[in-house]
Wavefront OBJ file of the C-alpha trace (Angstrom):
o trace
v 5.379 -46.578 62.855
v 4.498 -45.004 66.034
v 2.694 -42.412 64.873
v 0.471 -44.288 62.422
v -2.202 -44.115 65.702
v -2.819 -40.668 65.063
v -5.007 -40.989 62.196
v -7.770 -43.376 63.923
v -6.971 -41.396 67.524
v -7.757 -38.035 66.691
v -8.041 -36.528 70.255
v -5.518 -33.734 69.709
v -7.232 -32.673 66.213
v -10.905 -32.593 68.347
v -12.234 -30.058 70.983
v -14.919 -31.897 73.864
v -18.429 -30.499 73.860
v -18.473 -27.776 76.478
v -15.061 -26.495 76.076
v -13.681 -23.239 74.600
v -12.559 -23.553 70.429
v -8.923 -24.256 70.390
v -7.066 -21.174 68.294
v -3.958 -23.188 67.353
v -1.159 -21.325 68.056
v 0.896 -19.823 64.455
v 4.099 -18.725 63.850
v 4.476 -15.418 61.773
v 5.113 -17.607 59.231
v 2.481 -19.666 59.723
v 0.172 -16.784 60.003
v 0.724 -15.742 56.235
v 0.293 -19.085 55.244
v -2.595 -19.934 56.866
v -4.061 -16.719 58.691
v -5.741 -19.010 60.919
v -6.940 -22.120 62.537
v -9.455 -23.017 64.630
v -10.756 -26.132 65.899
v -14.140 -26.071 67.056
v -15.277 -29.533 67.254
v -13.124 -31.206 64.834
v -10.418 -29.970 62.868
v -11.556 -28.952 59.010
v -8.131 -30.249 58.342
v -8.340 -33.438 59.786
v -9.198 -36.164 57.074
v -10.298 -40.161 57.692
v -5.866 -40.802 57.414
v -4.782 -37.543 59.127
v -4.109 -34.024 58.379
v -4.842 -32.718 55.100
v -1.717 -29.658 55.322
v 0.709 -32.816 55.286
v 4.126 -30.979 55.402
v 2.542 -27.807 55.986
v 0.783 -28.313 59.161
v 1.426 -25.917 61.925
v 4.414 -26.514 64.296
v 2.349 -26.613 67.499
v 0.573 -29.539 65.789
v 3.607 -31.030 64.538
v 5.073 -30.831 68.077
v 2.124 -32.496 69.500
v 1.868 -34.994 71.691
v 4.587 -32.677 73.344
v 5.009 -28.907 74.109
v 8.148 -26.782 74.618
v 8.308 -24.654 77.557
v 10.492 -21.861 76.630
v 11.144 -20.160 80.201
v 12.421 -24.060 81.562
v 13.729 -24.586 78.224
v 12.022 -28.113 78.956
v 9.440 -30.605 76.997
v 6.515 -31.248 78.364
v 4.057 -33.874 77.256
v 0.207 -34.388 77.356
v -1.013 -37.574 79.584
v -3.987 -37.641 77.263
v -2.213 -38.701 74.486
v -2.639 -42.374 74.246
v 1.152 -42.405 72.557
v 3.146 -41.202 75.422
v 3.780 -44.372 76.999
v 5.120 -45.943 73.647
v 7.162 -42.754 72.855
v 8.667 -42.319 76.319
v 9.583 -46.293 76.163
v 10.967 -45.431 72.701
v 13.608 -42.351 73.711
v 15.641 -45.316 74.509
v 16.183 -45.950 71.289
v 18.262 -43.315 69.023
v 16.681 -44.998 65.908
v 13.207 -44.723 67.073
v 10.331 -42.595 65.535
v 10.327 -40.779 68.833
v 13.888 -39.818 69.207
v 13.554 -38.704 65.476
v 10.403 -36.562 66.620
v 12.255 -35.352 69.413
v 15.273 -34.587 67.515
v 13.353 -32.614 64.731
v 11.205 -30.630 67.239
v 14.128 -29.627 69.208
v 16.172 -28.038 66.267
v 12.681 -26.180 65.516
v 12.787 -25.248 68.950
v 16.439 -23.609 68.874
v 15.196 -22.230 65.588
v 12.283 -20.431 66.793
v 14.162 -19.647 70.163
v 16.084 -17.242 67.685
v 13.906 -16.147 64.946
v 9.811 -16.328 67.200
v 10.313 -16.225 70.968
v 6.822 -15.139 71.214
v 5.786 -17.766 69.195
v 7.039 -20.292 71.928
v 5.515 -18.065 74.512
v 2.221 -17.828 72.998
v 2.400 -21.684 72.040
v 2.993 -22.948 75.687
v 0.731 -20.956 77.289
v -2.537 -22.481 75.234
v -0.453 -26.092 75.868
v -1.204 -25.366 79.311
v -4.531 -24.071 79.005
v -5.674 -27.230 76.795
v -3.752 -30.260 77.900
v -2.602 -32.043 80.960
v 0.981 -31.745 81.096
v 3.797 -33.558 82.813
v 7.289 -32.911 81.961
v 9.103 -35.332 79.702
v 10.838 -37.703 82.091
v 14.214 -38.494 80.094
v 14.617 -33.947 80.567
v 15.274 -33.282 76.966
v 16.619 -29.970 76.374
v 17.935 -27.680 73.456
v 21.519 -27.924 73.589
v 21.783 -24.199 71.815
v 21.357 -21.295 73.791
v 19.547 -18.192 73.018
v 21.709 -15.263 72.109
l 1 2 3 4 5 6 7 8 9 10 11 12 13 14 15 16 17 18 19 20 21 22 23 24 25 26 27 28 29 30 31 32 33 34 35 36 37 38 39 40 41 42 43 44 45 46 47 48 49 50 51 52 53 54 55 56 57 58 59 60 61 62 63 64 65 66 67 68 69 70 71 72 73 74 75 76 77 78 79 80 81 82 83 84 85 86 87 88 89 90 91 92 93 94 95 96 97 98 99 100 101 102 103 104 105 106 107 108 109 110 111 112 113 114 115 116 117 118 119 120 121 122 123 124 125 126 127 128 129 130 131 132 133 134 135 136 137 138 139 140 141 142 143 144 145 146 147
């Protein structure tokens, strides 16, 4: 499974000594679920096999190792993230673990295009502020547009 790196990589879930705390970026939703998160250091949700909210987690985090530019409609990806190479090679593939990611994160996308535009906004923004992004080469885009 591609994603089964994660757990042991951690880098997304972990904030360099030196650098601001992450807020991670909530959805209204998300904010009455969770009112907040923070990382720090470390994420207090991050666990020896992963993330502790499981099917709750946050969809900035579940859209990580990519981000959604909302103005471009575009995905963008961070060249930190040891995975990228492996999911890029794997968008070949309709089958893949990435083209599923892709494909589940884009109908959240047209989703939240609709329902949390500032969300998106918001979301992209700290995406640029925190990672080192360069667009997603295969220029995957949400094929609904916003009304």
């Amino acid at each position: 499974m591609l994603f089964d790196h994660c757990a042991q990589c951690r880098l997304c879930c972990h904030i360099d000594p030196g650098y601001p705390p992450l807020e991670v970026t909530l959805s209204k939703e998300e904010k009455k679920r969770h009112g907040g998160i923070c990382i720090e250091s470390n994420c207090k949700n991050l666990s020896p096999t992963g993330c502790t909210l499981g099917d709750d987690k946050p969809f900035s985090c579940k859209l990580y190792p990519l981000s959604y530019n909302p103005r471009s409609r575009s995905f963008y990806y961070d060249l930190s993230c040891p995975l990228m190479p492996a999911y890029i090679e794997q968008l070949s593939d309709t089958d893949s673990d990435a083209s599923s990611h892709l494909a589940e994160m884009t109908a959240a996308v047209v989703r939240l295009e609709k329902s949390d535009p500032k969300f998106l906004k918001n979301n992209h923004a700290v995406d640029v502020d925190y990672f080192d992004l360069a667009e997603l080469p295969e220029h995957h885009h949400p094929t609904d547009t916003v009304e």
